[in-house]
matplotlib code that plots the C-alpha trace (Angstrom):
import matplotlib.pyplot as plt

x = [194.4, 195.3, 194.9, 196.5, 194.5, 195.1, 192.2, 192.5, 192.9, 189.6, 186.6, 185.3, 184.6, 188.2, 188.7, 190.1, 187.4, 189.6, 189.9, 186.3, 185.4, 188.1, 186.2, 183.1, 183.8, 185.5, 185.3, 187.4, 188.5, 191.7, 191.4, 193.7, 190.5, 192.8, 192.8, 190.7, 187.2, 184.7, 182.8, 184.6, 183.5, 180.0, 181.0, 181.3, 179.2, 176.7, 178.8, 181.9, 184.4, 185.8, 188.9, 190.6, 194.0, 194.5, 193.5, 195.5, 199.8, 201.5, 200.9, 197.5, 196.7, 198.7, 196.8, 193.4, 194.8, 196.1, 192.9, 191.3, 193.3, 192.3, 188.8, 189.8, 188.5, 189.5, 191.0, 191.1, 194.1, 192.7, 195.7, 195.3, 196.2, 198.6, 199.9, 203.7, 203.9, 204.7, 202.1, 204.2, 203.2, 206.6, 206.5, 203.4, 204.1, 207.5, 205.7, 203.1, 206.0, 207.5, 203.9, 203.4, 200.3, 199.5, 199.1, 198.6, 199.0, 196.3, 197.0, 195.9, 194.9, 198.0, 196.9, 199.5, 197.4, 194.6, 196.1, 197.2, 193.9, 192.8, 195.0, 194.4, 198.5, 200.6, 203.7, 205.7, 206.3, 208.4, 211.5, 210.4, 210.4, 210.7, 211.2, 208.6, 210.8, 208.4, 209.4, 208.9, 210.0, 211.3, 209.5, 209.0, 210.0, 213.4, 214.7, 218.1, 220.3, 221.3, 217.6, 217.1, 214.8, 217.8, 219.2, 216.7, 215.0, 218.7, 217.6, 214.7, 212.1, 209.0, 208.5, 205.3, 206.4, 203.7, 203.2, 205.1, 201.5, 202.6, 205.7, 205.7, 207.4, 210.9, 209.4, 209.5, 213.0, 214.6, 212.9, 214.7, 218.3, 218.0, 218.0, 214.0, 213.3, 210.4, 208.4, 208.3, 205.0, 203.5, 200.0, 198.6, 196.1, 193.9, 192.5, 192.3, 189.2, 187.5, 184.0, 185.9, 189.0, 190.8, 193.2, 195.5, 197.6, 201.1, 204.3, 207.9, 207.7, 204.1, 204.0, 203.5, 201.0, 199.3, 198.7, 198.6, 196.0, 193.4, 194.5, 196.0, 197.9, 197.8, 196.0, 197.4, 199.8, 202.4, 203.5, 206.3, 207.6, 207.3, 204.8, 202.5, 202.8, 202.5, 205.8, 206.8, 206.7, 204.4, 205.6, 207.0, 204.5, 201.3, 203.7, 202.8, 206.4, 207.3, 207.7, 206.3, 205.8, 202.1, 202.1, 204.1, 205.4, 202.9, 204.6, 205.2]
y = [-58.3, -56.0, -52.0, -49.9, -46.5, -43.4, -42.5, -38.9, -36.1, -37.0, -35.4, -38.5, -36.6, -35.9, -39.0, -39.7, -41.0, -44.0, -44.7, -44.5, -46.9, -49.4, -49.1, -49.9, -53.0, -54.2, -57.7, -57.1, -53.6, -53.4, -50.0, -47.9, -47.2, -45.3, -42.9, -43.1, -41.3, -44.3, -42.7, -43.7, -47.4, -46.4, -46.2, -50.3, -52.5, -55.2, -58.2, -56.6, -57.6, -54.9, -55.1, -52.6, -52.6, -50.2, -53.9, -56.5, -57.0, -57.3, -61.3, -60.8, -58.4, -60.1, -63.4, -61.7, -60.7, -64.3, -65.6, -63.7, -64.3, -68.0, -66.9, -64.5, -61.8, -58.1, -56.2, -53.0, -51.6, -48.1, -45.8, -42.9, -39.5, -40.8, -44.1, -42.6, -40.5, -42.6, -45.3, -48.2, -49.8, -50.7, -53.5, -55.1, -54.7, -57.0, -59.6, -59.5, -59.6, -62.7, -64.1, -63.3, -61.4, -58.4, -55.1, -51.7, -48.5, -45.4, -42.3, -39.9, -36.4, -36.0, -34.5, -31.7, -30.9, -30.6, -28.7, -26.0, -25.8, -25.0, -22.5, -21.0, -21.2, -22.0, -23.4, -22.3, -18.5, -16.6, -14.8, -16.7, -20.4, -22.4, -25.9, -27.9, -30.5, -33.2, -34.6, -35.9, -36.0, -39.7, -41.5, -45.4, -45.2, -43.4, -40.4, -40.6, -38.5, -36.6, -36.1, -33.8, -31.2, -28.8, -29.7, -29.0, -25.6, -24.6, -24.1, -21.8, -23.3, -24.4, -27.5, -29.9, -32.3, -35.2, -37.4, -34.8, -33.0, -34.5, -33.6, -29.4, -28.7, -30.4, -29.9, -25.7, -25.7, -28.0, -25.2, -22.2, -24.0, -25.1, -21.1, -20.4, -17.3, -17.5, -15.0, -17.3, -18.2, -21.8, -23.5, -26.8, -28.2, -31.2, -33.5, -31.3, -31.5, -33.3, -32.4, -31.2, -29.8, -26.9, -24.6, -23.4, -20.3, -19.7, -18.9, -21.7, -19.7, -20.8, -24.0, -26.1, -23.4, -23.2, -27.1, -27.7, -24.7, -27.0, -30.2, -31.3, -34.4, -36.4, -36.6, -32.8, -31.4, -28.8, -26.3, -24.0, -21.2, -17.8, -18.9, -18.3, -14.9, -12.0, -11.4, -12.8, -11.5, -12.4, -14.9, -14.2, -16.7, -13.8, -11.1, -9.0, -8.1, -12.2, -14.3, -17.6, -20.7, -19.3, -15.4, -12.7, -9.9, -7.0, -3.5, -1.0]
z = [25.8, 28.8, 28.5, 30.6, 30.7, 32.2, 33.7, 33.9, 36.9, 38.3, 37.0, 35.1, 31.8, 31.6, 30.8, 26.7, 24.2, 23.9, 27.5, 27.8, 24.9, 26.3, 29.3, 28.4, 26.3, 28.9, 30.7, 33.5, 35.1, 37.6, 38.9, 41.5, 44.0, 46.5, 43.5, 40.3, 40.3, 41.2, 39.1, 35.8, 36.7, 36.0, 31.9, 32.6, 31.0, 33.5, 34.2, 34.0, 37.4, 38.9, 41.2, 43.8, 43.4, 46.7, 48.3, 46.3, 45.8, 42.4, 42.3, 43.4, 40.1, 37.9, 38.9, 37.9, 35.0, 34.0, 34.9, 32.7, 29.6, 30.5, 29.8, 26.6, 28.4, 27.9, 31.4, 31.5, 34.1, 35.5, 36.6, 37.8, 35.7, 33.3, 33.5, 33.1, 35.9, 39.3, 37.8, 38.4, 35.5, 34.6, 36.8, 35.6, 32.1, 33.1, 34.9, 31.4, 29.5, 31.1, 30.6, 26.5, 27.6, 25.1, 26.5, 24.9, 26.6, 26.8, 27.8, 30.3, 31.6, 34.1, 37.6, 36.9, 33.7, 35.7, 38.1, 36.0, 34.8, 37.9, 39.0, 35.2, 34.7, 32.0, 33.6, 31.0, 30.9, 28.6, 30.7, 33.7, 33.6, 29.8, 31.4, 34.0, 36.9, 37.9, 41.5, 44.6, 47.6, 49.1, 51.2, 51.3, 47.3, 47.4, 45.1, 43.9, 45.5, 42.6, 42.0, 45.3, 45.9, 46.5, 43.3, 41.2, 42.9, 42.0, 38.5, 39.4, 37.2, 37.5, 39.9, 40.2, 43.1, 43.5, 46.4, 49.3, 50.5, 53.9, 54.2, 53.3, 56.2, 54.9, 51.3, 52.6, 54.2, 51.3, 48.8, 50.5, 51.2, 47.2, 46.3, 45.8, 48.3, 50.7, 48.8, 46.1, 45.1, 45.2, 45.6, 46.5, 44.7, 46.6, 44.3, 40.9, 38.7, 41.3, 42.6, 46.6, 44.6, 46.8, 45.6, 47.9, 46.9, 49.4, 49.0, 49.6, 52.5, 53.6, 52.0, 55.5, 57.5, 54.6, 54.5, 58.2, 57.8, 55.6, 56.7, 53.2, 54.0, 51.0, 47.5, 46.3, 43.7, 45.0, 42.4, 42.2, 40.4, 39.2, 36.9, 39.3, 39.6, 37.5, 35.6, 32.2, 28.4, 26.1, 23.1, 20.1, 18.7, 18.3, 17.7, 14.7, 13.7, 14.2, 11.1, 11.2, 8.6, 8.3, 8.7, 7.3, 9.9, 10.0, 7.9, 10.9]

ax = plt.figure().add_subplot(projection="3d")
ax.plot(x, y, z, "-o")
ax.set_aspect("equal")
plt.show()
């Protein structure tokens, strides 16, 4: 049996109870080292064999894995965050497929999760942004070109563009042409939840000095949006006069 697990934005406690447990009964661990907490591989039980993936090419893990389905062993695939954001999972759940190996799928803390928990956000704000675009920008893996940044800062919602901390200087200009304004506020966040986290606050306008500033190249979330600043409405949810399934409105 395989397990893909999502292990979580990087503080190794943030890591699901199910994740952990797979974890530690496991007989073989496949983990995305370039990534994952190293820490997380300290749950593993003595004996277990644990693999790099930052090292090895899709044969080469899917030939562990087949290996150890020759022993019945259990493998464990560590992904970083959540396996469903830019995991490429898909790929080795084909090649499994193609195999008849079993494989189950746990989820994960994303990094954008933990990102907003750092900045203290909710990316969601009422009469400011009700919808979250989760993008990159292209670089060796391309972005369909009706999937541009320009495209969707039309729509003036709240972006969270993974793998592009080291290119803000386009990231900034393709921002402003798609119709955000340079005042608008943004914020990189380099490795969230881990231990050396940094939270950077800017503006579309500063995106790149601001990065260029720290030396944030890689391993960071860019966020953008008015979320981030200090507009908005509070919800109708806690609203005394506001009927709900559970509470009657409050007699003025």
């Amino acid at each position: 049996m395989v397990h893909f697990v999502g292990a979580g934005s990087g503080a190794p406690d943030l890591i699901t109870l199910r994740g952990k447990n797979l974890i530690e009964n496991a007989d073989v661990i496949i983990y995305a080292g370039s990534l994952v907490n190293p820490e997380l591989l300290n749950y593993a039980k003595d004996g277990c064999e644990i693999y790099d993936s930052s090292r090895l090419s899709l044969d080469e893990i899917i030939n562990i894995i087949v290996s150890a389905e020759g022993d019945t062993k259990t493998t464990v695939r560590l992904h970083t965050g959540d396996p469903s954001l830019y995991g490429a999972v898909r790929e080795q759940m084909k090649r499994l497929d193609g195999l008849n190996i079993e494989y189950d799928v746990c989820p994960g803390v994303s990094s954008m999760c933990g990102a907003a928990s750092s900045l203290k956000a909710e990316y969601t704000v009422p009469s400011v942004s009700q919808s979250v675009i989760i993008t990159r920008m292209a670089g060796r893996t391309p972005v369909p070109e009706r999937e541009s940044i320009e495209s969707f800062a039309s729509h003036g919602a709240t972006m969270v563009i993974f793998l592009s901390a080291g290119m803000t200087q386009e990231l900034s200009e393709r921002l402003i042409k798609g119709g955000y304004p340079p005042k608008t506020p943004a914020a990189i966040v380099y490795k969230a939840t881990w231990e050396d986290e940094l939270v950077l606050r800017c503006t579309v306008g500063t995106l790149h000095e601001t990065a260029e500033k720290h030396g944030i190249t890689k391993t960071a979330l860019i966020t953008v949006g008015g979320f981030l600043g200090n507009e908005g409405e509070a919800s109708k949810l806690y609203d005394a006069s506001f009927e709900t399934e559970y509470r009657k409105p409050c007699a003025k």
